[in-house]
PAMI-288559 format. One record per residue (C-alpha): x, y, z. Coordinates in nm, 4 decimals. Example, Ala and Ser with C-alpha at 12.3 -4.5 7.8 and 13.67 -1.06 7.14 Angstrom:
BEGIN
        xx        yy        zz
    1.2300   -0.4500    0.7800
    1.3670   -0.1060    0.7140
This chain:
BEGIN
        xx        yy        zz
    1.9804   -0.4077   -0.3602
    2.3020   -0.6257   -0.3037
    2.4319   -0.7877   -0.0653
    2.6897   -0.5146    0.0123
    2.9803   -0.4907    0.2812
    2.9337   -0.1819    0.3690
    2.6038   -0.0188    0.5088
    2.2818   -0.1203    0.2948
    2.1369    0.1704    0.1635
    1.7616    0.2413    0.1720
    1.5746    0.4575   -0.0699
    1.3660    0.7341    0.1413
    1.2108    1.0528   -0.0229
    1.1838    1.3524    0.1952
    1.3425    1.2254    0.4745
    1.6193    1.4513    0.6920
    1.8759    1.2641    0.9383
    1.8288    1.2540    1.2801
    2.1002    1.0551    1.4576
    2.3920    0.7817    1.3810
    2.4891    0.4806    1.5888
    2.8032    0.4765    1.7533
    3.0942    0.2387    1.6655
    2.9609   -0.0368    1.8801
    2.8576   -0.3471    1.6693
    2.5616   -0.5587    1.7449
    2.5491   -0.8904    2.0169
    2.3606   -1.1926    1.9122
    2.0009   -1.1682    2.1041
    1.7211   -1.4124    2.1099
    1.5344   -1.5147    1.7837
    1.1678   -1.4339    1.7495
    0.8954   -1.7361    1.7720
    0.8342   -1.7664    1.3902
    1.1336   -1.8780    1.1261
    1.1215   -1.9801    0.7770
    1.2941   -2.2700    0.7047
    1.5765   -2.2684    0.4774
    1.6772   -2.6187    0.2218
    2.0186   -2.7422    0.2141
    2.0468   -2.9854   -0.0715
    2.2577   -3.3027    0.0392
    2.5012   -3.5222   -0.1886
    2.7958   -3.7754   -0.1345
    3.0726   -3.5718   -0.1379
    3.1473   -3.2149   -0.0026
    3.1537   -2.9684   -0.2328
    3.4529   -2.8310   -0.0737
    3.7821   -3.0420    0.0769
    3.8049   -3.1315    0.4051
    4.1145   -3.1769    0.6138
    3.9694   -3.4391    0.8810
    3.6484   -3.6319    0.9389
    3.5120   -3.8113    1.2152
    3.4626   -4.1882    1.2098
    3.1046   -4.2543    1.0136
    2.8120   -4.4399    1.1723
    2.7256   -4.4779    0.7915
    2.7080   -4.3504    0.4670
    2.7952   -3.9468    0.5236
    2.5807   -3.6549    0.3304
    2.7214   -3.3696    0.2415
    2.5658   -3.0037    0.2453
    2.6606   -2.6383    0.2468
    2.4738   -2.3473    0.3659
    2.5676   -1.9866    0.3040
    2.6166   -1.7234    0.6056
    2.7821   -1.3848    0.5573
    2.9484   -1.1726    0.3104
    3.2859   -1.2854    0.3115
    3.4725   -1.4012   -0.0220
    3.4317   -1.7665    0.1105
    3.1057   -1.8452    0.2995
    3.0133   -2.1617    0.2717
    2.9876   -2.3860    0.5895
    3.0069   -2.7214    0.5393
    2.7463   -2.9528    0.7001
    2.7414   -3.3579    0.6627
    2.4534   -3.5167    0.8127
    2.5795   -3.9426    0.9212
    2.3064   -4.2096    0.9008
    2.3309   -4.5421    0.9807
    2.1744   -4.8241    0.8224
    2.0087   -4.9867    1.1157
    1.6975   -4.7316    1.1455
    1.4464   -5.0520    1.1923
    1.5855   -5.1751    1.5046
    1.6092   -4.7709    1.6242
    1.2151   -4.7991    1.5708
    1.1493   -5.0615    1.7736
    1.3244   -4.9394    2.0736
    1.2143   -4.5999    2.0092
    0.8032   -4.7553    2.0558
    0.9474   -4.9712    2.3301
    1.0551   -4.6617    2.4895
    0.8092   -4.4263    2.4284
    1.0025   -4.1925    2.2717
    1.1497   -4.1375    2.5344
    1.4800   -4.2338    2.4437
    1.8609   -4.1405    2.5021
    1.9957   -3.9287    2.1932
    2.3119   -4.0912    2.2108
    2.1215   -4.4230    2.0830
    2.0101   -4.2028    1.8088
    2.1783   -4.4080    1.4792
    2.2533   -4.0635    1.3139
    2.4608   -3.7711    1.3739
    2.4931   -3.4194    1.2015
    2.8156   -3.2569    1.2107
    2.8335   -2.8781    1.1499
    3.1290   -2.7315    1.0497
    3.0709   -2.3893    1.2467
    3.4550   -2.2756    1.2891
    3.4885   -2.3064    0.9027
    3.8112   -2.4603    0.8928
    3.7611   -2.7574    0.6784
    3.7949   -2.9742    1.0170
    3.5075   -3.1749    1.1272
    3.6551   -3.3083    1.3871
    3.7463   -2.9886    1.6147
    3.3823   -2.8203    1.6398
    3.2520   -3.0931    1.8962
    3.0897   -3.4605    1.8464
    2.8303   -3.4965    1.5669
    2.5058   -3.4771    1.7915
    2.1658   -3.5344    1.7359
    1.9803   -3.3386    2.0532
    1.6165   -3.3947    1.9187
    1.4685   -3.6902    1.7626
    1.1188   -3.7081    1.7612
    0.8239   -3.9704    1.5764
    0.6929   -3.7387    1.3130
    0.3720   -3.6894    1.2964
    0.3079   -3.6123    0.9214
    0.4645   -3.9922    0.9085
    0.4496   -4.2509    1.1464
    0.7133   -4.4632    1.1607
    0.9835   -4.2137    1.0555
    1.1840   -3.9770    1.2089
    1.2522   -3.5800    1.2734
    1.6077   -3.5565    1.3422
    1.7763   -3.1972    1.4875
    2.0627   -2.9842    1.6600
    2.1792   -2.6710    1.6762
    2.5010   -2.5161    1.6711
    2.6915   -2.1737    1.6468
    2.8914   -2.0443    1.2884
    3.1564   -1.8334    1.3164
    3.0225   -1.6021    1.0413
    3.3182   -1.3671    0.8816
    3.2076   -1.0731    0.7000
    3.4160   -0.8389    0.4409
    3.3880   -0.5526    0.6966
    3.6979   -0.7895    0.8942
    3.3831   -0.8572    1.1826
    3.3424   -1.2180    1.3104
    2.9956   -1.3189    1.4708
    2.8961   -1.6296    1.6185
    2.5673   -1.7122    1.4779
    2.3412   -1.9749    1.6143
    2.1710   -2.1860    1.3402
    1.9188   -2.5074    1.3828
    1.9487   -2.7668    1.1683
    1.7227   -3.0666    1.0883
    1.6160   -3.3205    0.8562
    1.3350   -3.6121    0.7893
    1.5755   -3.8734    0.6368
    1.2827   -4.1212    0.6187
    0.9820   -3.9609    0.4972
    0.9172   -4.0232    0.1478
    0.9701   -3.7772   -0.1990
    0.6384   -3.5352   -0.2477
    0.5438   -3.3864   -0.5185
    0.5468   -3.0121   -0.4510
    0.2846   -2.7232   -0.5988
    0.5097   -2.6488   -0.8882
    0.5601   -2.9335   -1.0115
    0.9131   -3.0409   -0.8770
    0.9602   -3.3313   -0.6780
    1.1095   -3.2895   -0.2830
    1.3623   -3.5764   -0.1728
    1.3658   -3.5660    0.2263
    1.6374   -3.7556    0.2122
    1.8360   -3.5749    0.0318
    1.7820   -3.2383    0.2059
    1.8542   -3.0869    0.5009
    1.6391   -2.7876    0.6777
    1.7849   -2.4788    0.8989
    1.7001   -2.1775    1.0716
    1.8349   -1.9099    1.2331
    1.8111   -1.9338    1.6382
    1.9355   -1.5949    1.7154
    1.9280   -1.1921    1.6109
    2.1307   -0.9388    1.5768
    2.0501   -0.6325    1.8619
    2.1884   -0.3200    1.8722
    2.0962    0.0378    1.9675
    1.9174    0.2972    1.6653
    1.9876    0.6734    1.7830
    1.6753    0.9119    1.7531
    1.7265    1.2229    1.8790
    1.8608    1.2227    2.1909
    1.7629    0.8378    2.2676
    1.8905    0.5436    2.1951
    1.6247    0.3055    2.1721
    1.6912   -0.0793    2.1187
    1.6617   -0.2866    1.8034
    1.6844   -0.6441    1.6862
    1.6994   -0.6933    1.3190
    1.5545   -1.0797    1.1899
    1.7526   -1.2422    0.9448
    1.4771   -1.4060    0.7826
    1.6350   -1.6231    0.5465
    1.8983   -1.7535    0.7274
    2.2102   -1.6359    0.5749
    2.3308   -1.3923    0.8635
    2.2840   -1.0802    0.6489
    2.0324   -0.8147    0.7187
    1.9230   -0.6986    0.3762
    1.5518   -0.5731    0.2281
    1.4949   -0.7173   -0.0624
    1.5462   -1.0602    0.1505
    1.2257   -0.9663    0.3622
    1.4744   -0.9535    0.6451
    1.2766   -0.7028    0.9325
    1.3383   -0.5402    1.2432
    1.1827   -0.5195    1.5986
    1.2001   -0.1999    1.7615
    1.1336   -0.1085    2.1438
    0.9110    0.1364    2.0588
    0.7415    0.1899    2.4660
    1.0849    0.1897    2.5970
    1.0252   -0.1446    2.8136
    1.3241   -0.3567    2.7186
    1.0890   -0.6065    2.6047
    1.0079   -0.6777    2.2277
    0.6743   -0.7611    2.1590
    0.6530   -1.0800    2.0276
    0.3324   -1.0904    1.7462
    0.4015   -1.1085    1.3656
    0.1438   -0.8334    1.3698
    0.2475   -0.6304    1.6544
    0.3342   -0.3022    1.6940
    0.7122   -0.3625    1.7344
    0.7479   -0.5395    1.3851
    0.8627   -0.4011    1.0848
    0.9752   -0.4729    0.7451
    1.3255   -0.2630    0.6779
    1.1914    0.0085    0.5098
    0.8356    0.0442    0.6786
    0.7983    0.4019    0.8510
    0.7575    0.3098    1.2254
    0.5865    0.5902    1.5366
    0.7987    0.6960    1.7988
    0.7543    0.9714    2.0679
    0.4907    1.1380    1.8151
    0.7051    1.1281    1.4879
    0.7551    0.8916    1.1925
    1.0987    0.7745    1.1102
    1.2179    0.5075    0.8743
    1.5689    0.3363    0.8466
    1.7882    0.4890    0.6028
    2.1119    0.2680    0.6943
    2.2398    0.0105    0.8503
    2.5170   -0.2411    0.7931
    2.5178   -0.6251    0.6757
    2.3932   -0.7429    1.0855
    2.1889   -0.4457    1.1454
    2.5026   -0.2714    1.2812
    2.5359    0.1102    1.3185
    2.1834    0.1918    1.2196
    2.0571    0.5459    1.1224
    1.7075    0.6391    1.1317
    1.5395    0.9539    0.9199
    1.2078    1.1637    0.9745
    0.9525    0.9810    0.7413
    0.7739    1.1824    0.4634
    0.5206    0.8777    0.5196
    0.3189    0.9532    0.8045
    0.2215    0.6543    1.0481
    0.0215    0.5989    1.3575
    0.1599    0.5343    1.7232
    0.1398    0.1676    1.7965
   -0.1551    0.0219    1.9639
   -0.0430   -0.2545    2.2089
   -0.2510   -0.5188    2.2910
   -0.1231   -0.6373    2.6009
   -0.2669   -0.7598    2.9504
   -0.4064   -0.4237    3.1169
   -0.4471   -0.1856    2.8137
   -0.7686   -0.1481    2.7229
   -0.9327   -0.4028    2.4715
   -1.0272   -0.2173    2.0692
   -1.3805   -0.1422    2.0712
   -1.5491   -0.3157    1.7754
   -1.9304   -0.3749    1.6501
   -1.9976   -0.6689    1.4017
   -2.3245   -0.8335    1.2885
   -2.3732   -1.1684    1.4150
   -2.4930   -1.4597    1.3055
   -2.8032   -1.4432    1.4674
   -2.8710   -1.1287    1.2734
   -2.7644   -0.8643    1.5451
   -2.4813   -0.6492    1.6374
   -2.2210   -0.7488    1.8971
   -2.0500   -0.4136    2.0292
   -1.7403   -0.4903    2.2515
   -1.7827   -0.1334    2.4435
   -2.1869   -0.2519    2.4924
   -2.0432   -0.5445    2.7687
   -1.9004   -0.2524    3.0269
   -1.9112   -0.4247    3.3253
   -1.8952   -0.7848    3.2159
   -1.6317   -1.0014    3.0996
   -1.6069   -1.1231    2.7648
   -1.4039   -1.4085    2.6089
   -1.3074   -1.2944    2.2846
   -1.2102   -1.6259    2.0866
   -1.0895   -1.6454    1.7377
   -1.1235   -1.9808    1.5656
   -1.1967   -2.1328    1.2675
   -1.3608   -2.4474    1.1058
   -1.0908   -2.5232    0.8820
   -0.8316   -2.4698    1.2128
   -0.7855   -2.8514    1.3330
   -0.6620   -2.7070    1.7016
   -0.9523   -2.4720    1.7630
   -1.1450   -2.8006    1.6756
   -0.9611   -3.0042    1.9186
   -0.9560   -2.7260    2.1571
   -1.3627   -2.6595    2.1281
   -1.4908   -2.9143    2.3548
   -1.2743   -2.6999    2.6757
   -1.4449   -2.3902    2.5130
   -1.7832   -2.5469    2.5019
   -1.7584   -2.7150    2.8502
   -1.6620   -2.2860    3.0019
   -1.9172   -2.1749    2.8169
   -2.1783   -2.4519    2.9512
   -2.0039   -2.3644    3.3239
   -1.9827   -1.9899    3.3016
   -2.2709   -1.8363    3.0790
   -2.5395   -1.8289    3.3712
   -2.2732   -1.6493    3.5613
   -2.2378   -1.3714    3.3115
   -1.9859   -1.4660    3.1272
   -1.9853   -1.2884    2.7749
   -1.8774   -1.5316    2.4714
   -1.8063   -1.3850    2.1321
   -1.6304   -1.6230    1.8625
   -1.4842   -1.4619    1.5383
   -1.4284   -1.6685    1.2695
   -1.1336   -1.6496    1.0706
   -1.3473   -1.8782    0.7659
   -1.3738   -1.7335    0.4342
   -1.5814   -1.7724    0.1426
   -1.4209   -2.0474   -0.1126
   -1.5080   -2.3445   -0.3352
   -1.6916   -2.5311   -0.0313
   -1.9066   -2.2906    0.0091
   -1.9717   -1.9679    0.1988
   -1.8340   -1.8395    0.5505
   -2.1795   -1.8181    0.6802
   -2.2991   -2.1289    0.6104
   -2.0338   -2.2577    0.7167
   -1.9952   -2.1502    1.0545
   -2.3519   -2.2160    1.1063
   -2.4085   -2.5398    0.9749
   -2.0672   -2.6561    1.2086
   -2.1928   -2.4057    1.5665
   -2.5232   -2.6206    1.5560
   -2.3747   -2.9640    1.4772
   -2.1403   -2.8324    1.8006
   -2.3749   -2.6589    2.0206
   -2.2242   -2.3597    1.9919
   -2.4644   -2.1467    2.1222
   -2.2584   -1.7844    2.2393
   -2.2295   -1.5084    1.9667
   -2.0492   -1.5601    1.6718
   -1.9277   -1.3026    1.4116
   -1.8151   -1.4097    1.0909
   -1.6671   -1.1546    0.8141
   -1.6075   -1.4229    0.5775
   -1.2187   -1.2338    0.5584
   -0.9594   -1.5013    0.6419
   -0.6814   -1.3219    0.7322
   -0.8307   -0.9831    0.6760
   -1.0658   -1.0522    0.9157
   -1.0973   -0.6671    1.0837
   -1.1605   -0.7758    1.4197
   -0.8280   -1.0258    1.3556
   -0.6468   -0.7134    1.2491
   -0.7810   -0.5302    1.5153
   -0.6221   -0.7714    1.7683
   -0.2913   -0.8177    1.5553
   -0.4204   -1.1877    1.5506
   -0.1040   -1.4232    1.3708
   -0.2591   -1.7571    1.4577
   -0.5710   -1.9673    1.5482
   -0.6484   -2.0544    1.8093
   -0.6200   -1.7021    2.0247
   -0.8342   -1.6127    2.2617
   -0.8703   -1.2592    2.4750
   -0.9729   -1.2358    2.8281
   -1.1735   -0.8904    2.9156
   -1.2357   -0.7581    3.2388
   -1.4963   -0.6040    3.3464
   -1.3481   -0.2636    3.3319
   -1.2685   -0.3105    2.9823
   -0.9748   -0.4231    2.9846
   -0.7146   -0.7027    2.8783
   -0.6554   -0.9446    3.1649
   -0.4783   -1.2558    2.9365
   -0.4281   -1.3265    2.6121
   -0.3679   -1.6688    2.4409
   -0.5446   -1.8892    2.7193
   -0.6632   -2.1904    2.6519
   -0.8211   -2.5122    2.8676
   -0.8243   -2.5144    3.2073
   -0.6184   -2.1858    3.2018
   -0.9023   -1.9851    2.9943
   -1.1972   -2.1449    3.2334
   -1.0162   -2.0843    3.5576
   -0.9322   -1.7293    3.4572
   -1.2619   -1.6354    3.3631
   -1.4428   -1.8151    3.6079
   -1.1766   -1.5659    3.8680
   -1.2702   -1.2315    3.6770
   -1.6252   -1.3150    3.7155
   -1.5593   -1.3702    4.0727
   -1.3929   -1.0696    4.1328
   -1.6614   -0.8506    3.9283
């Protein structure tokens, strides 16, 4: 599918059309708490003339990054370093970090009204500069700003976009082959989406669409998706593998029916939903005070653990992993609840997320590394990664994640960890 002006066209078999959006376009809303970042190659001239410049620090690098479906859509970005980064070390350990950005010897200017002027869109700033991690020493230097993107259809949107770069880490050699200059290239996201309303039947139900790529078009084959306020709250779950996520032409549950998108336009605007062919479940939310999935594993002790078999107690449901190197620095505040709490009646259940690979087997795995860490609760291990069915289950995106159940059998928290997970269930086992 291109990139088209007019509304993006999906393919849907057996499908009949049940509403169309009004001629209201779409507001920039919040961005969900994943992106992929995006490379913008960086030379010494622009690749496009500019009527004005600021005054340099240094030696200027050019970029351009792409938003929109206008005839010209290129938005030129220069990122200014100065020579003296040594001294800006120093005073950066001096400080401990802790520094004014102003003192920052760099600047990245973003030309966001797309007028060839860099000098009208604000000062070059710098609002984040931060000792990186991956290489001590050097810096991670950031700021966002808003495009004005133009689009064929005549509409103008402005776009928020973060933009950052490691101008002193050194080339790597990447999996392919090719070799990665990070000083020579700059990094963005998108920091916003486009919301809007999708009619189905006689409601009007509210949608963000993700521009996953970064180049403020809303398009399938970029694996661009949509969130969809599918329980009517006015608040979009926010898991990767939640029930309010969807790629563009996934069939999605509502009010008892399957639907899929059959149009919308380049920012999600005017969308059109159709009665699926595809039939799909309703969502299952896993949210504080719905009731938690019933599961039964075996367990590395050679038994069963069967979440509905606790009624009455509460269980800490904790996903983890030996390869994870949080859940290893967060295992000491796990083992020091579970050492605090178990003669209580506290109910500990860890599922690994480890899978069977060149160093050996899940199972031996997690066993070898519980006893070297006195694990001693339950432990299930499916040896599935990602696929883990309990990790489904619990639309689990990222390690450490732990889930807090009540006694009744239900969620109380999800994603505690620390002081916050101990004091929590030490208060549900309290309360009884």
């Amino acid at each position: 599918m291109t990139k088209l002006a007019s509304a993006c066209l999906l393919v849907v078999v057996g499908v009949s059309l049940v509403g169309s959006a009004s001629a209201a376009d779409v507001k920039i809303a919040p961005a969900p708490p994943w992106y992929r970042p995006m490379r913008c190659g960086l030379q010494e001239a622009p690749a496009k003339p500019l009527s004005a410049e600021p005054k340099y620090l240094g030696k200027p690098l050019y970029g351009s990054i792409t938003l929109g479906d206008a005839e010209d859509n290129a938005y030129t970005v220069v990122v200014d370093l100065a020579a003296d980064w040594e001294a800006f070390k120093e005073a950066y350990k001096t400080a401990e970090g802790k520094v004014d950005m102003a003192t920052v010897p760099a600047r990245i200017y973003l030309d966001g009204n797309h007028d060839g002027n860099l000098t009208n869109d604000g000062p070059g700033v710098v609002a984040r500069c931060n000792d990186s991690p991956q290489t001590p020493g050097s810096f991670t230097i950031q700021t966002t700003g808003k495009c004005l993107v133009r689009y064929a259809d005549r509409a103008r949107i402005r776009y928020p976009i973060s933009v950052y770069m490691f101008p002193q880490r050194p080339k790597v050699k990447q999996r392919d082959g090719s070799e990665l200059d990070y000083s020579r290239t700059l990094f963005y996201y998108r920091t916003g989406s486009f919301e809007t309303r999708l009619p189905i039947g006689d409601k009007k139900v509210l949608v963000r669409f993700y521009d996953e790529n970064t180049d403020g078009l809303i398009v399938t084959e970029d694996k661009d998706q949509f969130a969809i306020d599918l329980n009517q709250d006015r608040v979009f779950d926010p898991n990767m593998k939640g029930p309010e996520l969807y790629a563009l032409d996934a069939p999605f549950n509502f009010g008892g029916e399957s639907y899929v998108l059959k149009t919308f336009g380049p920012r999600g605007n005017r969308p059109t939903a159709a009665v699926s062919e595809k039939k799909v479940e309703p969502p299952v939310y896993i949210i504080k005070g719905k009731p938690a999935p019933d599961f039964a594993m075996p367990t590395l002790d050679g038994g069963t653990f069967k979440l509905s078999d606790q009624q009455g107690k509460v269980v800490v449901i904790d996903f983890w992993a030996t390869w994870c190197g949080p859940c290893r620095a967060e295992l000491p505040n796990v083992v020091k609840m579970w050492e605090d709490l178990k003669d209580k009646g506290l109910v500990l259940v860890g599922i690994s997320m480890d899978f069977d690979d060149k160093d050996g087997k899940a199972i031996d795995k997690v066993s070898k590394f519980a006893a070297e860490q006195k694990m001693t609760w339950t432990h299930v291990v499916e040896g599935k990664y990602w696929d883990s069915e309990v990790g489904k289950l619990y639309q689990v995106s990222g390690i450490p994640h732990t889930v807090l159940v009540g006694s009744d059998g239900n969620i109380l928290a999800l994603g505690l960890r620390g002081t916050e997970l101990h004091d929590a269930a030490k208060q549900a086992l309290e309360k009884g």
